[in-house]
C-alpha positions as CSV (number, residue, x, y, z in Angstrom):
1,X,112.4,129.8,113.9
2,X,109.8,127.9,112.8
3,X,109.6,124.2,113.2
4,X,110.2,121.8,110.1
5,X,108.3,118.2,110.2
6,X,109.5,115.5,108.0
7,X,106.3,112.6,107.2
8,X,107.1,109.6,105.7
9,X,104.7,107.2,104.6
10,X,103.1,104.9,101.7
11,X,102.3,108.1,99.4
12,X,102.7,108.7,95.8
13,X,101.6,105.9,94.8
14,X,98.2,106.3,94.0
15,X,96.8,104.2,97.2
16,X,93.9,106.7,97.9
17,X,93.0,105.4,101.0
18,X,96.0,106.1,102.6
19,X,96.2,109.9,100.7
20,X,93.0,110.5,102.4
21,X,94.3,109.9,105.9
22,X,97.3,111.7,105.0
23,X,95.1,114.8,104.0
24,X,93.4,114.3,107.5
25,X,97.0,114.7,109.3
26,X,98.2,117.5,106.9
27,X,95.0,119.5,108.1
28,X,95.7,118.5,111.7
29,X,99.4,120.1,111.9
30,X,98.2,123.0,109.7
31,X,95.5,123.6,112.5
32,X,97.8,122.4,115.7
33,X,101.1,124.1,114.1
34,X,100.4,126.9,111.9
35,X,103.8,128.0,111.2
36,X,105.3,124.9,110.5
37,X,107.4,123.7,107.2
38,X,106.0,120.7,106.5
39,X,107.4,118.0,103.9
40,X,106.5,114.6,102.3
41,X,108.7,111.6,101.5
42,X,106.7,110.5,98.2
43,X,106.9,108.2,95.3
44,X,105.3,110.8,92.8
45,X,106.4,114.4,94.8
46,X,104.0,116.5,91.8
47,X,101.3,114.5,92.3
48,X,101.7,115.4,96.0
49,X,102.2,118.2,95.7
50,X,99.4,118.5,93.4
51,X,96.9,116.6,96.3
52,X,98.2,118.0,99.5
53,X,99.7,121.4,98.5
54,X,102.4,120.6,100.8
55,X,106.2,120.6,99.8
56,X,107.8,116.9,98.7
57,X,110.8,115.3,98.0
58,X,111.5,111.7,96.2
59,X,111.4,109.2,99.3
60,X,114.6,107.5,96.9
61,X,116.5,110.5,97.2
62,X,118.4,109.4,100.6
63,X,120.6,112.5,100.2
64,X,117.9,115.1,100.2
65,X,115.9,112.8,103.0
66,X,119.2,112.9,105.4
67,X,119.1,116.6,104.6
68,X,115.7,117.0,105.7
69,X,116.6,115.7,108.4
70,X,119.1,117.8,109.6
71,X,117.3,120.6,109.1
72,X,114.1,119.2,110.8
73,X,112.2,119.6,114.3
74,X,110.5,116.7,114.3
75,X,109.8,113.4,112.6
76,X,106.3,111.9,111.4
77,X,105.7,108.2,110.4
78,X,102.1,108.5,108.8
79,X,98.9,106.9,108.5
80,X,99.1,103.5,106.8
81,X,100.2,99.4,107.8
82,X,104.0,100.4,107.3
83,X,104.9,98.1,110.4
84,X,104.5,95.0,108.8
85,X,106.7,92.7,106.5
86,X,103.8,90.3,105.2
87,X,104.7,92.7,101.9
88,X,107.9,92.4,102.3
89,X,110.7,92.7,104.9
90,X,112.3,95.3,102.1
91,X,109.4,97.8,102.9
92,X,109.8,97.0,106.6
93,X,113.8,97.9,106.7
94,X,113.0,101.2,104.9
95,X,110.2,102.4,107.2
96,X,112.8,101.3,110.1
97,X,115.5,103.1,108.6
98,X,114.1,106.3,108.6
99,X,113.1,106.6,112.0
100,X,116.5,105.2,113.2
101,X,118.0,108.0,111.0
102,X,115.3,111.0,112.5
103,X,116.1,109.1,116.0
104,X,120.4,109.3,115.5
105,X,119.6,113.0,114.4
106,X,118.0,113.2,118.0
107,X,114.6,114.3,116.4
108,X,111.3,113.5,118.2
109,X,109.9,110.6,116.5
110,X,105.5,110.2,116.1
111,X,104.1,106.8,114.6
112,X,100.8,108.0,114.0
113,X,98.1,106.6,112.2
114,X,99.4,103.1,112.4
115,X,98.4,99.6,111.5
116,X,101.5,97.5,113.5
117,X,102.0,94.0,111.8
118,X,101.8,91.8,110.8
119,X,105.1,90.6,111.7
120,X,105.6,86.9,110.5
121,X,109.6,86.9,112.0
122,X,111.1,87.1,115.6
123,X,113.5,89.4,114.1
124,X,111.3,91.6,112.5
125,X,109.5,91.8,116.0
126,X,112.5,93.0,117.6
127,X,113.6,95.3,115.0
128,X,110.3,97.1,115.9
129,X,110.1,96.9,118.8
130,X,113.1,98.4,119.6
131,X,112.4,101.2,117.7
132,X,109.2,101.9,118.5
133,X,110.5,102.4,122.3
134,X,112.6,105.2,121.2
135,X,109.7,107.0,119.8
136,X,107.6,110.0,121.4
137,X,104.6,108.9,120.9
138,X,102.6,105.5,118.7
139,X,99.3,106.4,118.2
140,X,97.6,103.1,116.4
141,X,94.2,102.5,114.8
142,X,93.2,99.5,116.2
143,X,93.2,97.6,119.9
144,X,95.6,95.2,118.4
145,X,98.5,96.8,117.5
146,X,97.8,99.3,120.8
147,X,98.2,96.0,122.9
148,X,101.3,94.5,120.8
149,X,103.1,98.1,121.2
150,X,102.1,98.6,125.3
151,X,103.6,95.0,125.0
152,X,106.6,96.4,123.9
153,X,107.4,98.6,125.8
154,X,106.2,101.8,123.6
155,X,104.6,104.9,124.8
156,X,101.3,104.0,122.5
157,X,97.4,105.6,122.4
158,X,94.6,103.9,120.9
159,X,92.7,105.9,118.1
160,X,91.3,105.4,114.8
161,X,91.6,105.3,111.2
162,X,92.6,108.7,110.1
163,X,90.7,108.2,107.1
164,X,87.8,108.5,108.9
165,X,88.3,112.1,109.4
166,X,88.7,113.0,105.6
167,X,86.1,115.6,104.6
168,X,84.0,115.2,101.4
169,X,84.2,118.3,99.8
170,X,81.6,119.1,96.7
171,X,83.2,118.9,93.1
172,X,81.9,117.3,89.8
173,X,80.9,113.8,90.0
174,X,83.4,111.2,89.2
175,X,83.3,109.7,85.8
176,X,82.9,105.9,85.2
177,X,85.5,104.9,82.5
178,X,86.0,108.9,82.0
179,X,83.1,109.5,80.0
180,X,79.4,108.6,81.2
181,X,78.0,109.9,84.5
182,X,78.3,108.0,87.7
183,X,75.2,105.5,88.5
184,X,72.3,106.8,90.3
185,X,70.7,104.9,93.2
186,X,68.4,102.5,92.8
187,X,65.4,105.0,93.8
188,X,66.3,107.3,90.7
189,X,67.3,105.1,87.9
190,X,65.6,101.8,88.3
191,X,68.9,100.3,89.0
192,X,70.6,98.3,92.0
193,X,74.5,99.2,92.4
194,X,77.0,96.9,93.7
195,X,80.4,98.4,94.3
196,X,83.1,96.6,94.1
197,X,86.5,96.9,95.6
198,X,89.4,94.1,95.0
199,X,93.0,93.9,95.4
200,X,95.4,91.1,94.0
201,X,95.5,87.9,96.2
202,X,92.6,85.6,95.5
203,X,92.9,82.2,94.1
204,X,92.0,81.3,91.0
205,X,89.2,78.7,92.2
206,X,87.9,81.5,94.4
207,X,88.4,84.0,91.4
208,X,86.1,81.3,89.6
209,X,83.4,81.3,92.4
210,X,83.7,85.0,92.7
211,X,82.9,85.6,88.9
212,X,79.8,83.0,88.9
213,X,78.6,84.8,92.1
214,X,78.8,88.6,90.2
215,X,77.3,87.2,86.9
216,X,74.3,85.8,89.1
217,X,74.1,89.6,90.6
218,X,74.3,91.3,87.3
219,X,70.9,88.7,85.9
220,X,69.1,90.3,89.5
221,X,69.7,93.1,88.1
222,X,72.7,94.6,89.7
223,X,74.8,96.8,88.2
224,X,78.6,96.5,89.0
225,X,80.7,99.3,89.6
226,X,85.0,99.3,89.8
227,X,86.2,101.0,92.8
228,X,89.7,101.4,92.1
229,X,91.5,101.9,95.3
230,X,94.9,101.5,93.6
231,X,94.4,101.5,90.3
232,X,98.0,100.2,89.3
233,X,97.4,96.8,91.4
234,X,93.4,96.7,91.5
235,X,92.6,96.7,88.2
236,X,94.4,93.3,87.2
237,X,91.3,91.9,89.4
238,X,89.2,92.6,86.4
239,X,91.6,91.1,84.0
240,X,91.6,87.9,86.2
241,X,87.7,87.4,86.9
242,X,86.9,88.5,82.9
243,X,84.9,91.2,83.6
244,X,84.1,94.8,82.3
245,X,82.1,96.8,85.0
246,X,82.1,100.7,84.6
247,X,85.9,101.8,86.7
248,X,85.4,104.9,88.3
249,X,87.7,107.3,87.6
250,X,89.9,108.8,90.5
251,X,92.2,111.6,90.8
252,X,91.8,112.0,94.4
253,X,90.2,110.3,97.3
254,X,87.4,112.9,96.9
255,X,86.2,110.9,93.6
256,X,86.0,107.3,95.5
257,X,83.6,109.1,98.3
258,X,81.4,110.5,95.6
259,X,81.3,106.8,93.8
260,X,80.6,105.6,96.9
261,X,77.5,107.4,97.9
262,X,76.1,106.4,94.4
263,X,76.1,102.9,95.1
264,X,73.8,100.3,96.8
265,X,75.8,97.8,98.5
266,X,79.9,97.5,98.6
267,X,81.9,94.3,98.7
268,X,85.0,95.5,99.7
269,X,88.6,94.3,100.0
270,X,90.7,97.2,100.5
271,X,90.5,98.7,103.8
272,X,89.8,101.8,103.2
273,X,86.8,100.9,100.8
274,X,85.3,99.6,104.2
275,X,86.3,102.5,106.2
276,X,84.6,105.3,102.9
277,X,81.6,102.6,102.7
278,X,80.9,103.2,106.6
279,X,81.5,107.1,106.3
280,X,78.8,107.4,103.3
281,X,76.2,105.0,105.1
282,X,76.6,101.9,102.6
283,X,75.9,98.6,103.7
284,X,79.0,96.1,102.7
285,X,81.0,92.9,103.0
286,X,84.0,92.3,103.1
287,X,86.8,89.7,101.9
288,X,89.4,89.4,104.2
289,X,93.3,88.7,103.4
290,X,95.1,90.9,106.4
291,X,94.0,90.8,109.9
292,X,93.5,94.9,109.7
293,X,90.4,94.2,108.1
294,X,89.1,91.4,110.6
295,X,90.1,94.6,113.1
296,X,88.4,97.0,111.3
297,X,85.1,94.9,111.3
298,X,85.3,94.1,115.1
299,X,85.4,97.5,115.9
300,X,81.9,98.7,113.8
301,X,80.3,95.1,115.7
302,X,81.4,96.8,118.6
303,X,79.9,100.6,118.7
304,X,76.8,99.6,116.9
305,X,76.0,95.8,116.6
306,X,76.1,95.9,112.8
307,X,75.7,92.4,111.1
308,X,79.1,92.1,109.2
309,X,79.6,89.2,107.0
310,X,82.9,88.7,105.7
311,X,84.9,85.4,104.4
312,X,88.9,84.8,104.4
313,X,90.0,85.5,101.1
314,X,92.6,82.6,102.0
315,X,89.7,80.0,102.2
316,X,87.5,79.0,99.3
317,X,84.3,80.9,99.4
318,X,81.0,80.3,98.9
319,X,79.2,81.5,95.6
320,X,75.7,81.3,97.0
321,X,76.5,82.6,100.5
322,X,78.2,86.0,98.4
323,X,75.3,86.4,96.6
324,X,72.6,85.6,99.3
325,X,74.8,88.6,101.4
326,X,74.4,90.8,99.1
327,X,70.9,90.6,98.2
328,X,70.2,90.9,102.0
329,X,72.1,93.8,102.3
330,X,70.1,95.3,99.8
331,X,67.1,94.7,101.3
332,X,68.1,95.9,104.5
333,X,69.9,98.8,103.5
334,X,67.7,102.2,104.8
335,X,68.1,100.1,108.4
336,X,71.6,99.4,108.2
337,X,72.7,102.8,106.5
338,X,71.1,104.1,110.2
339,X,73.4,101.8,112.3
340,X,77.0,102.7,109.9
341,X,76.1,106.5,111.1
342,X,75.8,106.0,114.4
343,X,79.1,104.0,114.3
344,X,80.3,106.7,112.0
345,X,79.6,109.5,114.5
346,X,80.9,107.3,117.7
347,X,84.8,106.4,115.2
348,X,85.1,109.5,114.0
349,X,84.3,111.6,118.1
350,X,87.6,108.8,118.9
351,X,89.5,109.3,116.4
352,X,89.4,113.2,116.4
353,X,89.9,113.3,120.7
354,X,93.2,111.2,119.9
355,X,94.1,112.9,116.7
356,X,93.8,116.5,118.8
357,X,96.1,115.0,122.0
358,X,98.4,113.8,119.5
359,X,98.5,117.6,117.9
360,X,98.5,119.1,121.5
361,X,101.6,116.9,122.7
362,X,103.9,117.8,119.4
363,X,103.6,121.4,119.6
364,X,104.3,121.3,122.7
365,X,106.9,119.2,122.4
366,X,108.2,121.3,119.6
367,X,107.5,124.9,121.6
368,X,104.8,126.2,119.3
């Protein structure tokens, strides 16, 4: 009989960073596994369906999710920074429950793709803990969470950020508010590009310094562009600094890579803006308001020296440093876009030797 995998995970809700290392794992058990039923826990199962063409059930529906699980081989906790209850320790008990429930249906339990932490409770600590030393196999994206789950006591591998692994694929350029074309670089149109990537979670003074230091931008000429990583959350960002830059359009992760290589410079806040502006050879900064990102930055320093500025979005920042980055970014960019794709090159070789021992050890595990 073929084997039946159950992934669980942040999806459905329109967070297309982590959809796009989803995609990357889907591909990987479709490659490793052929013949296996696959199925998603997810918020918004059509638009899953929809993205993935993979089958999905409502990750509310604890009946049909225990039934799953009786029926499944094995159990998946996906890409993403489930592991954490800085969110919420809500989010954390859910995540928790589900592989205690695969675990008590003495299924073979993968974390893979994780971000662990962080955890701001001893009890949260232990609640992971222990139940990451019942699982098969962690596989983390970064050395920090590899060292907290060795720590542990879990069976854990270092890789990389799945995302990294998502392939661009041609289709129409994304649309800026849904109807003009995307911008052009600078070389084309006469115009520099700043994209811009923002979450919830700045103060208001630094929302203040943050909307001086993009006005000064926009009079040197810079055009702003929205890069909505999650729409639902990001877009109050705008609302907040008073601002009306052209928002990209996105139906899939595909759209944000395509914005992406349209633009100049990125200041990013979302991860996974960091991790697309790396894959498409833009040179960005950062603002910093989870230690994933501070991670995340390390780890480009380290494969290719790259100069990354970035500031703690929990500190008050500095209007003229922001805007002296940036403009040096610019200026630097045909250099710096060489340096991103050599670290590019050296992520992605790691995180697809890791990804492939992952594949290699579950269908085993699972006879296939």
């Amino acid at each position: 009989m073929a084997p039946s995998i159950v992934i669980a995970g942040y999806y459905g809700f329109g967070n297309w960073g982590d959809e796009a290392a989803l995609s990357v794992l889907i591909h990987a058990l479709r490659t490793a596994l052929p013949t296996a039923q696959c199925v998603v826990l997810s918020n918004d199962p059509p638009q899953t369906v929809r993205l993935h063409g993979i089958d999905a059930i409502n990750r509310w529906n604890f009946f049909a999710i225990h039934r799953a699980l009786a029926r499944a081989s094995g159990f998946i906790l996906g890409p993403g920074s489930l592991l954490q209850d800085a969110t919420s320790t809500r989010s954390l008990l859910y995540y928790l429950s589900l592989l205690r429930w695969a675990q008590r249906y003495q299924l073979p339990t993968y974390l893979i793709g994780q971000g662990i932490g962080p955890l701001r409770s001893r009890r949260s600590e232990s609640w992971v803990a222990k139940t990451l030393q019942q699982a098969r196999l962690v596989l983390v994206r970064d050395r920090i969470s590899y060292e907290w789950a060795l720590m542990h006591g879990a069976r854990a591998v270092l890789g990389e950020d799945l995302a990294l692994l998502y392939d661009l694929s041609p289709s129409p350029s994304p649309k800026v508010g849904g109807e003009s074309p995307l911008p052009f670089r600078e070389g084309e149109r006469g115009v520099k590009s700043l994209g811009l990537s923002l979450r919830p979670g700045l103060s208001p003074e630094n929302i203040t310094v943050l909307c001086r230091a993009l006005q000064r931008l926009a009079a040197e000429d810079f055009e702003l562009v929205f890069l909505p990583f999650q729409a639902d959350q990001d877009l109050a960002v705008l609302k907040e600094l008073d601002l009306t830059p052209p928002v990209i359009e996105v139906h899939c992760p595909n759209d944000l890579l395509q914005a992406m290589q349209s633009v100049d410079v990125v200041l990013g806040m979302r991860l996974h803006s960091l991790v697309f502006s790396l894959m498409c050879g833009v040179p960005f900064c950062a603002l910093s308001y989870d230690p994933k990102i501070e991670s995340f930055l390390r780890r480009i320093e380290e494969v290719c020296e790259y100069p990354v500025q970035w500031w703690s979005a929990s500190e008050r920042l500095s209007e003229s440093a922001l805007v002296q980055q940036i403009l040096e970014l610019y200026a630097q960019r045909a250099e710096l876009r060489e340096r991103l794709y050599q670290a590019r090159t050296t992520l992605q070789t790691a995180a697809q030797r890791s990804l492939d021992a992952t594949m290699r050890m579950i269908a085993s595990d699972l006879g296939v």
